[in-house]
Structures are given as C-alpha cells and as structure tokens.
C-alpha positions, -999 to +999 in steps of 0.1 A: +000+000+000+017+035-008+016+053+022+007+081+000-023+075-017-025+115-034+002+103-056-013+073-070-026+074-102-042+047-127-022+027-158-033+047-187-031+051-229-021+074-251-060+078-260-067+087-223-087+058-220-078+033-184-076-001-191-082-033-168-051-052-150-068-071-125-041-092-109-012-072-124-011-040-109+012-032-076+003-001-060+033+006-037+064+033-031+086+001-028+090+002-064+125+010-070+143-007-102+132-011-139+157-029-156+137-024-187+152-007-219+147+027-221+113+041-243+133+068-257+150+039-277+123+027-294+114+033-330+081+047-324+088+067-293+077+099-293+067+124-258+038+123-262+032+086-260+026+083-223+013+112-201+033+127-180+045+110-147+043+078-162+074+051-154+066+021-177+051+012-208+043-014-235+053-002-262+047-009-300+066-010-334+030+003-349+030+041-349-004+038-351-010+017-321-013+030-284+010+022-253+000+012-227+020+033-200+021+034-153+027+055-135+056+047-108+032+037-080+007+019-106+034-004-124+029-033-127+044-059-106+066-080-134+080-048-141+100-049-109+101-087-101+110-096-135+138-094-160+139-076-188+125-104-211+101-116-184+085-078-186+087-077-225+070-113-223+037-098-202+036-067-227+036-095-260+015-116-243-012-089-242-013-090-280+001-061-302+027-048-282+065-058-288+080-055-253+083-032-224+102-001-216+113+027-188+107+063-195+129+067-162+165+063-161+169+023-165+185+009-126+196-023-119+169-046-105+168-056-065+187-094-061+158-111-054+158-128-016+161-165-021+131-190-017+115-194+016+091-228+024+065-232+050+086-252+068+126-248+070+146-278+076+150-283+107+111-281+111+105-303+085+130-332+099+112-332+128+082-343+115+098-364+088+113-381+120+082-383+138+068-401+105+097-422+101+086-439+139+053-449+128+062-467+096+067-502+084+099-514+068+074-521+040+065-483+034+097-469+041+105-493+009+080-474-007+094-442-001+131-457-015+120-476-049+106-459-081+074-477-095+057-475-130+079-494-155+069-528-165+094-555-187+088-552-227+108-557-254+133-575-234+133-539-213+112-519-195+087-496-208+069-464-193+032-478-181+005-448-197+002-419-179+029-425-157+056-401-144+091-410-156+099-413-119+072-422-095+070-435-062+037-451-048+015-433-023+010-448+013-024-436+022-024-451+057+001-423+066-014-397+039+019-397+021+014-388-020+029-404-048+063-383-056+056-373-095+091-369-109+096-359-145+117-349-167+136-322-177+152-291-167+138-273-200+107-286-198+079-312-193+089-341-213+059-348-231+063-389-237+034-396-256+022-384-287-014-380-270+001-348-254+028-336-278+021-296-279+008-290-246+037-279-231+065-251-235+096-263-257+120-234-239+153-230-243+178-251-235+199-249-205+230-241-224+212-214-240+202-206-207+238-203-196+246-181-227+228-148-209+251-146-182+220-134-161+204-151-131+175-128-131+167-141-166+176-177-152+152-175-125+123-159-148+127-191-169+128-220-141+097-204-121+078-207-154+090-240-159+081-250-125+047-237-130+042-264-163+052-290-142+024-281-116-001-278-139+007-313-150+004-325-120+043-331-113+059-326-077+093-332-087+113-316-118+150-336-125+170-309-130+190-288-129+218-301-151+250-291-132+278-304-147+310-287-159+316-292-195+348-310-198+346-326-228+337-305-257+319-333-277+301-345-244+262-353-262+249-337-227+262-306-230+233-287-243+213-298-209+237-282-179+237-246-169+272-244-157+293-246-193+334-249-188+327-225-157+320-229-120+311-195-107+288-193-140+268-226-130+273-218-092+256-185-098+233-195-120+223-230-107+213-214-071+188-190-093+171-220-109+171-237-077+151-212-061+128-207-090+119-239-096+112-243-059+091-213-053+062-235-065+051-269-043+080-282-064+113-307-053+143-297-077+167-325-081+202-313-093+222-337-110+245-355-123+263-360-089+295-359-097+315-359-130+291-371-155+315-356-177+311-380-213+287-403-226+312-427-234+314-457-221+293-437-189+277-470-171+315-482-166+343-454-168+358-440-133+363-405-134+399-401-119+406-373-104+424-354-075+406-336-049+418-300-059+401-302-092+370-315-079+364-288-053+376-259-074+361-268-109+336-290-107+320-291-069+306-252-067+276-256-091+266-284-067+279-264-035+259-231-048+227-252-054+231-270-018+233-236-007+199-224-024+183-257-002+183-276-033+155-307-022+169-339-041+202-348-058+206-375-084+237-392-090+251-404-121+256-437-142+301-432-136+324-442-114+349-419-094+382-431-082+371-464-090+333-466-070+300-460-088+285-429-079+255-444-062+276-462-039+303-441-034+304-431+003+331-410-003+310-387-028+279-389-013+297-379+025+309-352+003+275-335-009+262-345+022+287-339+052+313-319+039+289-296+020+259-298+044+227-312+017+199-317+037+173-338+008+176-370-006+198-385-032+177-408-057+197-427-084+199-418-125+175-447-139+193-482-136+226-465-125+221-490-090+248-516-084+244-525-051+222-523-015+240-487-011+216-471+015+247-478+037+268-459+013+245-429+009+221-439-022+185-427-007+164-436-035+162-462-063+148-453-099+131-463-116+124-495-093+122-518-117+140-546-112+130-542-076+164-562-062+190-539-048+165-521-022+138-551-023+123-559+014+149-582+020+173-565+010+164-535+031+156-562+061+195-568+059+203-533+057+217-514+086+183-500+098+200-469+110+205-459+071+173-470+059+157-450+086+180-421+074+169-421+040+136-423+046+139-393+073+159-377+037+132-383+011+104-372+041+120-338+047+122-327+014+085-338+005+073-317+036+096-291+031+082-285-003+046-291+010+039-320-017+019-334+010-011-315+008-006-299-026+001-329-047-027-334-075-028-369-082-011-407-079-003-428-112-025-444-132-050-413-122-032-388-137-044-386-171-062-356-170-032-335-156-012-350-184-032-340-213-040-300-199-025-277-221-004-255-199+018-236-224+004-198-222+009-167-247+033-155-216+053-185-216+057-182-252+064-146-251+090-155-226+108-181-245+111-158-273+128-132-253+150-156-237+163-172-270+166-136-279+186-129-249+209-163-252+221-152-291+262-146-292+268-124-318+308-138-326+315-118-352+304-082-371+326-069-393+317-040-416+289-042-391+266-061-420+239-062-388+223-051-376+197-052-408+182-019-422+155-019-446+173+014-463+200-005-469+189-040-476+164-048-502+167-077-505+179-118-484+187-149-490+178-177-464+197-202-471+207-239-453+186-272-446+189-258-409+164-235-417+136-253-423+143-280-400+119-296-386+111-308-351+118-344-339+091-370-321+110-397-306+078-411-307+078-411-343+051-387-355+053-375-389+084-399-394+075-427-406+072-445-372+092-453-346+129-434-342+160-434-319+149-422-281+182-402-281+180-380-314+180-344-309+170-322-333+178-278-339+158-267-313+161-292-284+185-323-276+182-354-279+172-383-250+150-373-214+161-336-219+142-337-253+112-313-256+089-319-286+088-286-302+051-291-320+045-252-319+074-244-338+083-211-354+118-224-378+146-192-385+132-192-418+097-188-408+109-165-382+131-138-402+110-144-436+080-133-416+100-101-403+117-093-438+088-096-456+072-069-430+099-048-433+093-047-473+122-065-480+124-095-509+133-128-500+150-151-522+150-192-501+169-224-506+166-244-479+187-270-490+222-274-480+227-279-519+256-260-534+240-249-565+208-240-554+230-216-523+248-202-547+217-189-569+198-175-541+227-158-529+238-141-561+206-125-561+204-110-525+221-084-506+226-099-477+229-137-472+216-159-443+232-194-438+213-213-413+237-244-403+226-267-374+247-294-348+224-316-320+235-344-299+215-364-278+220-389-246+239-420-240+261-409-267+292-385-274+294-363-309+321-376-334+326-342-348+329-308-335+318-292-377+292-292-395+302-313-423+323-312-454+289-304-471+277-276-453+312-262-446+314-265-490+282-242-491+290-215-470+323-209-487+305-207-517+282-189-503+310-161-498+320-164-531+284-152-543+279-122-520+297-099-500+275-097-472+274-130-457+254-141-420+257-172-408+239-182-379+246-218-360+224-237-342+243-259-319+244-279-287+280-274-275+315-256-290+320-262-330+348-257-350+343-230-379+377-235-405+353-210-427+349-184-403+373-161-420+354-160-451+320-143-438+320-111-422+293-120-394+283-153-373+259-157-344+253-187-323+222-198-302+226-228-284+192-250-291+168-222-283+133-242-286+103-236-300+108-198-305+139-194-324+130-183-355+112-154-335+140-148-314+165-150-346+146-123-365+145-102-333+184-097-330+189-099-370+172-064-376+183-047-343+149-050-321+175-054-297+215-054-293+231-089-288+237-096-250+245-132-252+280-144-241+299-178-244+297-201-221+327-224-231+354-216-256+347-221-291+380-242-302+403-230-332+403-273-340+394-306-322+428-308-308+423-278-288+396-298-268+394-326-242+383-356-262+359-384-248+381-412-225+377-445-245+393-464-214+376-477-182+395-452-167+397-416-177+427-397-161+413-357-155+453-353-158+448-317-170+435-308-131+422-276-132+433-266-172+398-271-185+384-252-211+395-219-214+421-225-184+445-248-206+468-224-218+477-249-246+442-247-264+436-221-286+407-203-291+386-192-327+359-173-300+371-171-262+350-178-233+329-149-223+328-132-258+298-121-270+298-088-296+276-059-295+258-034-317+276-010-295+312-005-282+321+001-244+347+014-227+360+010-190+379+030-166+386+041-128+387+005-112+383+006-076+384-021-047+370-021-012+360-037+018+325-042+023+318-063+054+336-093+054+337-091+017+361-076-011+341-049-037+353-038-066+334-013-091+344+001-126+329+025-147+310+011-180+302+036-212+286+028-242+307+043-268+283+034-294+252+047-314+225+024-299+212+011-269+226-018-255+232-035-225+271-056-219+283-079-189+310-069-174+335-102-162+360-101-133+387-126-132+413-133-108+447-145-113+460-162-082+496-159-067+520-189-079+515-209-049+479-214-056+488-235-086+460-218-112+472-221-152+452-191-162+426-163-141+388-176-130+359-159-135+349-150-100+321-125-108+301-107-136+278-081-137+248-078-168+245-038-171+210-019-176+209-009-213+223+019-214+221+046-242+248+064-264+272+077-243+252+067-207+274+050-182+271+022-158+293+014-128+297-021-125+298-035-092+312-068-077+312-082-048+337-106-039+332-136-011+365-148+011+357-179-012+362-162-042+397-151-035+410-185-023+425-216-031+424-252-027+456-263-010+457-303-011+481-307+019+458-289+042+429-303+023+410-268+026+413-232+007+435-213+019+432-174+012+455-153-013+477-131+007+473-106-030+457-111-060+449-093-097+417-083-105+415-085-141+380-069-159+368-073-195+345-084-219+357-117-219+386-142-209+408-129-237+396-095-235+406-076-205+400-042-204+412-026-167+431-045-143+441-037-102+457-054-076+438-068-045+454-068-012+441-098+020+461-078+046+426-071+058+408-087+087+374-099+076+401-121+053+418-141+085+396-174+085+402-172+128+387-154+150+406-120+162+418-117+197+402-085+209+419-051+206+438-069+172+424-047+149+438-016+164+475-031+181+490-016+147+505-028+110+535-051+130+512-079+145+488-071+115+518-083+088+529-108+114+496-127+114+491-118+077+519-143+068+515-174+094+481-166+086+479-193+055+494-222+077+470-213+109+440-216+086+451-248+070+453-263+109+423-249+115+406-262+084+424-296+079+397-321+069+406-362+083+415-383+056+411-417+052+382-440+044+350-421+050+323-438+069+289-443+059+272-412+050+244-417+075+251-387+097+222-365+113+217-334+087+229-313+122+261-331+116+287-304+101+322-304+086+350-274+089+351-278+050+316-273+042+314-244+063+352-229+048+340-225+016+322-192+023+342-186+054+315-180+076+320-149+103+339-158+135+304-158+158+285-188+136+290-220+156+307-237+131+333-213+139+331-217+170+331-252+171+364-255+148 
C-alpha cells in the first residue's frame, strides 16, 4: 500500500482511456528498479506517448498503435520482479505490443531474496522423523524404490500416464505419490497423446549463454509452473555439470558450461525458481558425468583439488539455495560407482551440508548402497537392490536415514497436501494444455537474450530496410523440422536419443510441436519490413549459390544436435555444409551465418564471412527470437559459455578407457593455456562499443568490492556484462585467471554509463591447497575486468592484509595493536588456517550422519563470520 495514496494514479493510454489489469497492478512506493530498456530507444517513441508522470510502458513497433503506460506507484508488478524479457514477455503476451520499456532512467533490478518454504529444515526433519517412527519397513520401501515401469521388449517400458519417476503413495500415513519428471527445459511430453501442450523453452545451455540469473530465475519459475499444472511434484534438474569434454552429447542440458562460478551463480537461481512452486528440484549428475562414453562403466579419476575448485561449486551453490533432491550419475569416481560411493555422497552431504535425498539416475544401481548414501532407487524396476529383504539386511539406521531424507524434502516443499494426483489417475493433468501466450512470449525473449553475436565486421547487422532490399535464407537448418521420438510424422518409430535444432536429444528432449523455424521467423520479419526474400533451404551448393547471387545480404542457417547416451564424433558441421558456406562467400559480400548448436563447433570458414551468431538449441521460438536480433529490435547480450575451439585438438576428447585420467587438473576449457581459441569464453559482440575505466576495490563487510565504470561508446542502446577474473599468486597452482564474478549492465544509451559493481566472497579469493585439504586465502591477488577471458580491459591489484580475510577469530583489541602484528599474522596466517581447516583423511564412513552433523570444510567455503557456531566449534 503506498503510504501516500494522493500520488497514486491509474495505468493509462495514449488515448486517455484506463484499461483493466486485475491481478497485475502493484500499487506501492517500494517500487525501486526497472531494468527495462529505455522508451526513448524505441522506433516509435515519441513524448507524447505516455502522459506525463508515467514510469513504464508497453510499447509498439506500430505508430499507429497506443501504449499502454504506469505510473511509478501503478506499475505493474513484473515490471520490478522480473527481468527484462520476463517484462517484455507480459507486454507481448497482451497481444500487439512488442516488449516493455522505462521512461525513467533504467536501474539495476533488487537481487531477489532467495526462496523461503512453509517449513525450514530443521522443522520439517522433525516431523519427517516423527513419521519415520510410525512406519513399516514395507512403506519406508516405498518411499526408496521408483514404481511404473513394466518389462517389454526384453526392457522396460513407461506404463501410460505414468511419471518418468514415480513412487507409490502410502495412504495409511497420507503420504502422496512423488511425481518426478523430466527435464530441466521442460515437461517431457512422452506420448504423442500430449505432444504440444507444453513449452519447448530453451535449452539450459542457451540458458547459460545470458550470463543473467535474473533471466535464469524468470525461466525456471515458469518452468516450475508447467510441471504443476501437469500434476508433477518433482522436476530432474538442474543439469550441473561442468563441461569438460567438448563433444560431451549432454552438453546442451547443464547450466554451468566450462565454468564454475557461472553454474554456481546461475544453478542457485534456478534452484530457487523452480522451488518457489510446491515443487522438489533434483540437481544432477552428482558428480562428474563428464562423457557419454562408455558412462555406465568409466571411473572419473581425479584429484581432490580439481574437484572442489572446478567441478564441486555448481553443486555447493545449489546445496546452498536448499536444493531438495540430488541424483547421482551412471560413472564411477576413483574407481566406486556414484550411487555407492560413500566417499562422494559424504561429500555432498557432510562436507557440504545437503539436507534432501539423493535418488539414483534410472538403472545407474549396483548394489544395496543405502549404507553408502544412495537414498532412492529409480526407476524400481528390477526391484532387487533395495527389495524388502534386502532392506531387512540393511543397517536399519540408514534405511531410517533415508527415509527421514526423502520425508523432509516432500514436507519441506509441502507436496503433502498440494500434490494433484497418484499414477494411473493422472491422465487428465497430463493431457491439460499449460503452455500460455506469456510462456511463449518469454521463450522468445530468452532465446533472444541467449544469441552470441561472434563476429560483425563492416557491421553487416544489424539489418536496415534502407540498406537492404533484398535476403537470401539459405541452409537445410532453416527449415528444419522438429523431432518425435515417438515417431510422429516420421515414418514411425525413431531413436529415443536424437535431438533435433531446437532441443536435444534423449529425457532432456522437448517436442517442439509449436514451432516457429529461422526461416519462418526472419521471412516473416523481412517480408514486414518490405524487403524481398530469395529461399533455398537445401544445403545444396548450386541451389545456395543462386539465391545468394541474387540477394544483398545472405543468411546461412547451419545446425549441430546431440542427444543422450552418446558422445558427438565431430565438433563441424560437415564437409557439405562447410562446401556451401564458402561458396556462399564467393556469391555475395554480405554473408550471415547463424549456427544452431548444442555445445563448442569448430568453424575452419569463419574467415570468409564477415558476421556469425550462435544460439545454443533455443526451442520452439527461435525463429522469432533469430529475427528479433537480425534487424536490431534489440543489441546482442549473449556471451559464451565455453570456448569455441580453433580445431578438435584444442579440446578434451571423450576417454575411450575404463579409466579416464582428468590429468589436465584444473586446465579445463578456457584454463588450458595450450588450447587455442577461434571465440574465447565470455565473448559475445555488440551493436555498440564500451569502454571501461577508474577501477576501484574495497572492503564491504567481510567481503572484497570492486566497481568500474562502464560507457557505451556506441550509437545504440545496449546492454554488456561486465566479467571479473582473478589470477591467483604462484603458490595457488592456477594455469590461467577464474571468473569470479560478472555483472549484466541496464541498457544503457549512447554515451550513458554504468558502474559495475562486484562483490567478492572470502571464497572467491581462495584456493584449494591439497596438503591442508581446505582453501587457503590469497595473501594478493589481480583483479583482471573485460569483456571476456581474452579481452581484459582494466586490471588492479587486491590486497588480503585485511581482517574480515583471516579465517580465525581476532583476539580482541587486534584490529587496532597496529601494522606489526597485523603483517605478522598476515603471513602465518595461511598455515594457521590450513590447521584450522584440515579435513581427516582416510576411508569415510557411511554417510548416515544426522543433517545437524557439520564439517570445517563445508562451512570454509564461504568462510562464515567468527560468531557462527561452526566457527566456533572449529
């Protein structure tokens, strides 16, 4: 309620006429931050579009068409608790409009506080343990074992209108079924029955290409709510996993790329927006389900510095978050399956404090492993490794454990009295239809978002229709169609694991039945814009080299998918397709080629066009979201999430052994300082140019801060994301600087600036040291700022001989007894902290601990203040 009502005032139109916006409007002062693009920047702006006063509007591209603008104390709530594409989603969605805009000064929009449940942990424990007293060993079997697949085919098949995962329901105790399905981009739609009533969104890669967890937790809360509608109570995902191998057939599914501050960061945002429904998350693949190859046997081999610098903080920032489930993966490490490696699983649990349940990837069960840490078979089926009897001769102390586990996260997320409906009676939830035009809207904007723009020279884009008369659209990409696994419209039957453009292949696959193609997409916008347009959508040579001859500007559309269970064999596109673009170039001087692809790809052409933009399997929108950054609705923002590799040998190939040595350590990706780079990680071009300057560092609370000034030294609108990276002292043993933090600016006009601000954890600005098994601060450090890995554009020098640093507690009066002691305790300070922090080695015990139970490493890696009792109790 604004506490001054005088100043409200209703949404209104250009035509003076107030509108309805029953459930959208928020009257309140506490309306601080549009992080919309300014309305000044769009093509029909004009000042008298929006009466005076007014803060935000939907705007539109038809001059003859009213906006509909708020006042500051009238707008609407997504205008604040949204992105920038989940605000421009709510104006499409409307119908008419193209997106939303500011007319204030654009301002960074408030972190959002993380997801908070009905019941926190410890409450829900407590009555998980209460429940845990009253049942059978018979129901607490129920809880542990998946259900719903039957033998077939000398397999198992899905029974109808089951969830992928389900478990069954113990009505005595009014437990529910848990409804787990698949994927992290979507509801997997498994039968042909309900093929189109769901969102195909964007992958997670794609996801991982805006380098924004504001758009990142827009997307997974209206994932979340698709999963509710169809009467899910469990989503599998998110997809974690570092990308090691570059022709890994997963890739396209996690959120982290070669980078684990990216997935960290952006991992803990899906978390929490896929949980702020009645909804269990279930990160995965715990740990190092790193290749396809050979994945049901190969040990990942690896030493513990690697693991807890590169590939444990996406999993660490999601535990964090209060991520409810965990699944682990078909490998081995170090020789042990994942699902019965007690070392791992006290890891996630123990040493990094998890709280939920840890179910298994489907069939990835070797053993009775409840002693070990496994909480949860899937699918069930065989029912052998946690059968009755083999739960009878279980230690009962573990079985009670994980049932306490799997309890605490269903009450935690409240499935017990929100859940819809138990397998086979879910048919109805199944069928509904719960794609909307907002969902829609949003996937377009977020594809729009994800697009990198690699290359411009002569700055061929963005398209003008005063300049261009005339395109080519040109590929068998662009018109490619949309794959069933279930075999509609291909003759019957197909591979479970093919991918296609748009999505990837195996349980991450969405069906994208509602497709709008690149061709459909930038015809449709061409064509509006009065320009001809000439197709071949073949990836014939001839035929390319027609269409181009006649056009202005050429458009290549080239495609690469993957899919499950198996790695690519090639990082290009083909000797084909690589044949046409170069004759392609040898038609017309203004060549665009666009790539649709599901991981890095080499590009041997890529100095014989002048532009290149990649999207990373952006789903049923594309074409909409292509056209949309083609003719300049918007300046790319999208950013690489892994390296794009000069040739395969500047990659990590699959392991073909049973056991694959991670011999590089921490040299992965754009670390390896012997791998070159044709596109860096991080770089992502804009419409406009920015410069940086007047670095500055700072303590703020127990943190490090630095800022930087950010100017757009262009001629158009557009927003960049600053990247901070820090190279570590020698002693830390780092090949290369880590990205440690990034800000997304506002969009910013011609010569506007932004300061970037970054805030820095004790964490951030350690290091792993594997005698003292713990990180270990750096006594100084670089700060290095850019637009990408390669491109670093201001650099200063960060200095730890500063107290909220020490990871002890300060005898009292030390902050003021003078520089002396201060340098003194500055250098034993490394070797105190590694006592301090020393985890035990040797062979872990079964990861049955109490969730109170705590470890001095899973507390170190944020360095908690000196008054928690961890610290205390260290």
């Amino acid at each position: 309620r604004d506490p001054n009502p005088t100043a409200l005032s209703p949404p209104t139109m250009s035509t003076g006429v107030c509108r309805s916006t029953a459930g959208l409007l928020l009257a309140a002062a506490a309306v601080r931050a549009f992080d919309l693009d300014p309305c000044s920047g769009k093509p029909t702006y004009s000042e008298d579009r929006c009466e005076a006063g007014s803060a935000v509007a939907c705007w539109s591209r038809d001059a003859g068409k009213p906006w509909s603008c708020w006042s500051r104390s009238w707008a609407p709530a997504w205008s604040r608790l949204s992105g920038a594409a989940g605000a421009d989603a709510e104006c499409i969605a409307q119908g008419g409009f193209d997106g939303a805009c500011t007319l204030e000064v654009p301002s960074k929009l408030d972190q959002m506080a993380p997801t908070s449940r009905e019941l926190d942990w410890g409450e829900a424990r407590q009555k998980a343990e209460a429940m845990v007293k009253r049942m059978t060993l018979q129901e607490k079997g129920r809880l542990m074992n998946g259900v719903g697949w039957v033998p077939a085919h000398g397999f198992y098949d899905l029974q109808k209108w089951w969830y992928v995962g389900n478990t069954e329901p113990i009505p005595r105790l009014g437990i529910p079924s848990l409804n787990l399905q698949d994927a992290s981009a979507g509801f997997r739609l498994y039968w042909n029955e309900n093929v189109g009533t769901a969102t195909a969104w964007p992958s997670l890669l794609c996801m991982a290409a805006i380098w924004d967890p504001v758009a990142v937790r827009d997307y997974a809360v209206a994932v979340g709510a698709e999963f509710v509608g169809k009467g899910a109570n469990a989503l599998l995902g998110p997809g974690l996993n570092i990308q090691r191998v570059a022709k890994n057939g997963r890739n396209f599914e996690y959120l982290s790329g070669e980078d684990p501050k990216l997935g960290a960061v952006l991992g803990a945002a899906y978390v929490e927006g896929v949980q702020s429904h009645n909804l269990i998350a279930v990160v995965k693949h715990w740990v190092l389900n790193s290749q396809e190859t050979h994945r049901g046997s190969e040990s990942s081999d690896i030493d513990e510095k690697t693991l807890w610098e590169i590939y444990y903080p996406p999993f660490q920032a999601a535990v964090d978050a209060g991520v409810d489930a965990a699944m682990c993966g078909y490998n081995k490490v170090n020789g042990r399956y994942d699902c019965e490696n007690a070392e791992q699983l006290g890891v996630l649990k123990q040493d990094m404090g998890f709280r939920g349940f840890v179910e298994s990837d489907w069939w990835a069960t070797h053993s009775t492993s409840v002693s070990q840490g496994l909480d949860q078979v899937m699918p069930g089926s065989p029912r052998d490794h946690f059968s009755d009897g083999a739960l009878a001769r279980a230690d009962q102390a573990a079985v009670n454990e994980a049932a306490t586990r799997i309890l605490t996260a269903m009450y935690r997320a409240n499935v017990m009295d929100t859940t819809k409906c138990s397998p086979p009676h879910c048919e109805e939830y199944m069928r509904k239809d719960v794609s909307t035009a907002q969902h829609v809207a949003l996937a377009r904007k977020l594809a729009e978002a994800s697009i990198v723009l690699l290359k411009n020279e002569g700055d061929v884009l963005p398209l003008r229709a005063s300049t261009t008369k005339s395109i080519a659209i040109i590929g068998g990409a662009a018109d490619a169609k949309a794959y069933n696994p279930n075999g509609a419209g291909q003759g019957g039957g197909g591979s479970w694991n093919t991918g296609d453009f748009y999505s990837g292949g195996g349980s991450g696959h969405m069906v994208a039945a509602n497709l709008v193609s690149p061709l459909a997409g930038i015809r449709k916008r061409a064509e509006a814009e009065g320009m001809e347009v000439i197709v071949s959508s073949s990836d014939d040579v001839g035929s390319a080299e027609r269409a181009a001859s006649r056009a202005d500007v050429a458009i290549v559309v080239v495609g690469a998918t993957s899919g499950e269970a198996d790695d690519r064999q090639s990082l290009s596109f083909g000797e084909g397709v690589e044949r046409m673009i170069r004759a392609v170039a040898g038609k017309c001087e203004k060549v665009v080629v666009i790539m649709e692809v599901c991981g890095p790809v080499v590009m041997p052409w890529r100095g014989d066009v002048p532009a290149i933009l990649a999207m990373f399997l952006g789903g049923q929108e594309a074409g909409n979201a292509w056209a949309g950054i083609l003719f300049g609705d918007s300046s790319p923002t999208g950013r690489l999430p892994m390296t794009m590799p000069e040739t395969e040998s500047d990659t990590i190939p699959p392991g073909w052994g049973d056991d694959v040595q991670y011999s590089e350590g921490l040299a992965v990706g754009y670390r390896n300082p012997r791998f070159r780079a044709a596109f860096p990680f991080g770089h992502g071009l804009s419409y406009a140019t920015f410069k940086y300057s007047e670095p500055e560092a700072f303590e703020c609370g127990k943190d490090m801060c630095v800022k930087v000034k950010v100017q757009n030294t262009g001629k158009v609108v557009a927003r960049t994301v600053a990247q901070l990276y820090i190279r570590f002292p020698p002693e830390a043993e780092h090949p290369a600087p880590d990205l440690k933090s990034f800000y997304r600016t506002t969009a910013l006009a011609p010569g506007a600036t932004a300061v970037a601000e970054f805030r820095l954890t004790p964490r951030d600005l350690s290091y792993f040291d594997a005698g003292a098994h713990a990180f270990l601060p750096a006594a100084s450090s670089e700060a290095l700022i850019g637009e990408s890995s390669a491109d670093i554009r201001v650099q200063l020098t960060l200095s730890m001989a500063s107290g909220p640093y020490l990871p002890f507690r300060m005898p009292s009066g030390f902050a003021s007894a003078g520089p002396v002691m201060f340098a003194f305790f500055g250098i034993v300070g490394v070797s105190v902290c590694g006592l301090l922090f020393a985890r035990r080695r040797g062979p872990r015990k079964a990861a049955v601990a109490t969730a109170s139970r705590k470890s001095h490493l899973g507390h170190w890696h944020t360095l908690l203040p000196p008054e928690s009792p961890a610290k205390a109790e260290a």
